[in-house]
C-alpha angles and dihedrals in degrees: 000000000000115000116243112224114204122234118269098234107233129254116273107252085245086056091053088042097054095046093052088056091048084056102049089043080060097048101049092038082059099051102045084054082054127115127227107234103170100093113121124229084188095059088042083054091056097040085056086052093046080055100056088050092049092049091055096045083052099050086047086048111093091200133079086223104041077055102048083046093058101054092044082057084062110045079057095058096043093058091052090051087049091052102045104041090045078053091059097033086055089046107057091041084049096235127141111251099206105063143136089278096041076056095061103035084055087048089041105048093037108071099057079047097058091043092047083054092049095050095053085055087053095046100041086060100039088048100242101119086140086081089050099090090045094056100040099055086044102058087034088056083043090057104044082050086059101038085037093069090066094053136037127331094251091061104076095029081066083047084057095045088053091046086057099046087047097049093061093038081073097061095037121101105264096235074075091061100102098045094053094049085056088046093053107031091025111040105025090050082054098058104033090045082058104056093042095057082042098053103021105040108261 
């Protein structure tokens, strides 16, 4: 005689309910533990050579502002570089670019940024643009530490080694401006740049 198996009654909709938000509660608790892991150490590697270039347009260059111009030039195009090469990098390991973590790197990294913007203003008024390469690779450093911290190890380890660089940029004589400024933005992107597409793909 064939055995008879009873129905399974089915889940409460709360039940249901309650499960999906459990769910959701995982999901974006994994992804806010996440790391961001699209950043190129290919397109480090070609911001640090932009910046050579730059460096040497600006120490060619017989004007503050033509100077500073340069350089803001730079940091555009940098950012473009930075941009465009994470998006491929995202692309080919399937991942989305824009994440939790691509959210706080972006928080975190903005606001030295924006007060790195606002005191070039200051300096370039009050005439004290020989401050200018010391600062800017600070707070830059200071933002990588902080944006660093959602991403790979090597990260914030390059935003110390700005901080450095820029630390002692302060206290340098500023005919030496230019050449820090291709030591920090040129060389340690380079090398950076380097270790990262070694150890991270790309």
């Amino acid at each position: 005689m064939t055995r008879v198996l009873p129905l399974r009654p089915p889940e409460p909709p709360e039940m249901q309910a309650r499960a999906m938000d459990n769910l959701r509660f995982i999901r974006e608790t994994m992804e806010a533990a996440a790391t961001f892991t699209a950043v190129s150490g290919w397109g480090t590697v070609v911001i640090g050579v932009t910046a050579i270039a730059a460096a040497a347009l600006a120490a060619a260059s017989h004007s503050t502002t033509a100077w500073i111009v340069i350089w803001l030039c730079e940091a555009a195009l940098s950012v473009a570089i930075s941009v465009y090469t994470m998006a491929l990098k995202a692309r080919a390991a399937k991942l989305p670019l824009w994440s939790e973590p691509a959210r706080k790197i972006l928080f975190s990294f903005a606001p030295p940024m924006m007060g790195g913007a606002l005191l070039t203003l200051v300096f370039y008024q009050r005439d004290l643009v020989s401050l200018l390469p010391g600062v800017w690779m600070l707070l830059y450093g200071i933002g990588v530490v902080a944006a660093g911290t959602f991403s790979v190890r090597i990260v914030p380890v390059m935003g110390v080694a700005f901080m450095l660089v820029g630390t002692i940029a302060l206290f340098a004589p500023s005919s030496l401006s230019t050449q820090y400024m291709a030591a920090g933005f040129g060389g340690l992107h380079l090398f950076f740049g380097t270790l990262i597409a070694r150890r991270h793909g790309g």
